[in-house]
Short mmCIF file of the C-alpha atoms (twelve columns), coordinates in Angstrom:
data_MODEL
# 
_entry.id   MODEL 
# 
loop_
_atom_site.group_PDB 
_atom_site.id 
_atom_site.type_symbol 
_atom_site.label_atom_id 
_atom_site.label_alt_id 
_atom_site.label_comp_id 
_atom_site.label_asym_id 
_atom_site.label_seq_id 
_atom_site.Cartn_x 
_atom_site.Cartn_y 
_atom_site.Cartn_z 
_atom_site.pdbx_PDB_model_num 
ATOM 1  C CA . UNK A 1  17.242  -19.502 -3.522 1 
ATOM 2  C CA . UNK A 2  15.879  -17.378 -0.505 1 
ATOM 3  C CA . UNK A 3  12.420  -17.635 0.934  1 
ATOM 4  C CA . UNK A 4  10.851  -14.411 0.866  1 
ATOM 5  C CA . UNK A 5  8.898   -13.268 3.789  1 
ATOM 6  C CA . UNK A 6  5.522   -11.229 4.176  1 
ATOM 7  C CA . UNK A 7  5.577   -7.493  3.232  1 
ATOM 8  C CA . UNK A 8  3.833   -4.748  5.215  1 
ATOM 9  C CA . UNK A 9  1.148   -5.045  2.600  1 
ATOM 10 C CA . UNK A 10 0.868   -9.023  3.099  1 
ATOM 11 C CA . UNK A 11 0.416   -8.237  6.801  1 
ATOM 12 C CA . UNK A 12 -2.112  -5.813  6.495  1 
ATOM 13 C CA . UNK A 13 -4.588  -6.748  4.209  1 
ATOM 14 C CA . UNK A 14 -7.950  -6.635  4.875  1 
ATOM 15 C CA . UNK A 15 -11.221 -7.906  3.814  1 
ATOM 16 C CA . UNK A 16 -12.659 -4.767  1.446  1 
ATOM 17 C CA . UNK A 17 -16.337 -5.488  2.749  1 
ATOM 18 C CA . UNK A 18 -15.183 -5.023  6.494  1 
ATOM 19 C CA . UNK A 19 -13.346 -1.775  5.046  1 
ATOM 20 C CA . UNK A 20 -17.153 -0.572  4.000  1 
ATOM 21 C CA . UNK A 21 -18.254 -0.741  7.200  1 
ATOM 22 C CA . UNK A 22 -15.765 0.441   9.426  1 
ATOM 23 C CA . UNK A 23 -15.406 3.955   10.389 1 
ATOM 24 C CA . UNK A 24 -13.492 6.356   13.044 1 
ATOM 25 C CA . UNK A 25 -14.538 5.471   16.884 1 
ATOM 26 C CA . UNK A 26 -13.786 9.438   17.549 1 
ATOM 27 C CA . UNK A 27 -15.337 10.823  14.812 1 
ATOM 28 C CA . UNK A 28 -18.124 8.055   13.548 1 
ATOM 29 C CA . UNK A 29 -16.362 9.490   10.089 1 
ATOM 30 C CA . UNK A 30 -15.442 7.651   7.000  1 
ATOM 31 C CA . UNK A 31 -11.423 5.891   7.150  1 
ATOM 32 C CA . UNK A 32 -9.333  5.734   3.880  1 
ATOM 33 C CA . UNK A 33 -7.537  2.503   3.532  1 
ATOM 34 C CA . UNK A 34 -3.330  2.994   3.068  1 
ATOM 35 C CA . UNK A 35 -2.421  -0.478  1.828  1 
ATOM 36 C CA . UNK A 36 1.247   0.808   2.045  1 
ATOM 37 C CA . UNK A 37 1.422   2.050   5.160  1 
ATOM 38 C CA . UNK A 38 -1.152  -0.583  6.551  1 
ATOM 39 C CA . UNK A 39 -3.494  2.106   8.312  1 
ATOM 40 C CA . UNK A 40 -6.576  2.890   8.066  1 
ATOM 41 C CA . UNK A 41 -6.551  7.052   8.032  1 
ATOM 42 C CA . UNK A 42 -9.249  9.383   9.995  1 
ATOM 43 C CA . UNK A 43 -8.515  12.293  8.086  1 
ATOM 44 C CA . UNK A 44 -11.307 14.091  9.948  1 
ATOM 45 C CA . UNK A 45 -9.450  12.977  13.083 1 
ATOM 46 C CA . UNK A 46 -5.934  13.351  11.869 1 
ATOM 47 C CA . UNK A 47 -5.394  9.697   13.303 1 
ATOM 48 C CA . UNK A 48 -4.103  6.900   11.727 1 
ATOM 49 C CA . UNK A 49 -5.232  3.058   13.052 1 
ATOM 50 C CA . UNK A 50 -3.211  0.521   12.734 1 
ATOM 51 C CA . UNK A 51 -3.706  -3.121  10.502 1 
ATOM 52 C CA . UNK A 52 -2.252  -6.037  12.576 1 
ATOM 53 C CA . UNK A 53 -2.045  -9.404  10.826 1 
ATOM 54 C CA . UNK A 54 -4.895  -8.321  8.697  1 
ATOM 55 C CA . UNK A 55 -7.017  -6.942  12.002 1 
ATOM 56 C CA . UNK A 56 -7.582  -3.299  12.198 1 
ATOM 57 C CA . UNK A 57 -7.099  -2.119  15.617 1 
ATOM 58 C CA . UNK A 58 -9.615  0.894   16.086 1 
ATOM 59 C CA . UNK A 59 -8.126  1.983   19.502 1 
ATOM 60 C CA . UNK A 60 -7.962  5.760   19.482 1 
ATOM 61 C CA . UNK A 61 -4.652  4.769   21.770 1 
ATOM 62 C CA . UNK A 62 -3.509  2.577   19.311 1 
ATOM 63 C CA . UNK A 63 -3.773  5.211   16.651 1 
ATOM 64 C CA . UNK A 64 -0.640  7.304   15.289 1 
ATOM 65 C CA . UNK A 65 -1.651  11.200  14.993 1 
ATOM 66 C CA . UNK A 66 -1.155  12.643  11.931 1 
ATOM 67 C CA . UNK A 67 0.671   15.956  11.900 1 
ATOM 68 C CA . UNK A 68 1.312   18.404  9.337  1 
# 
């Protein structure tokens, strides 16, 4: 038997009420939560924050940009 260790999703989950009251430090707009990816996504911004160990980390230089 093999132990299994924590998905991306395990990693990344976050508290839904903190979700309700984050949003984008550029933009002061509303973030969609990507449970798979483990990002929280500006769309407004075309950025994409990162969830570390369940922590969001709403650095615009943390952020991945989100291109076409």
């Amino acid at each position: 038997m093999t132990a299994r260790g924590p998905t991306a999703a395990d990693t990344s989950r976050v508290d839904p009420r903190l979700l309700e009251l984050l949003v984008c430090p550029l933009t002061k707009g509303r973030l969609v939560y990507d449970a798979e990816a483990g990002e929280l996504v500006s769309e407004k911004a075309r950025l994409a924050y990162p969830i570390r160990d369940g922590v969001p980390i709403m650095l615009i230089s943390e952020a991945r940009e989100i291109k076409d």
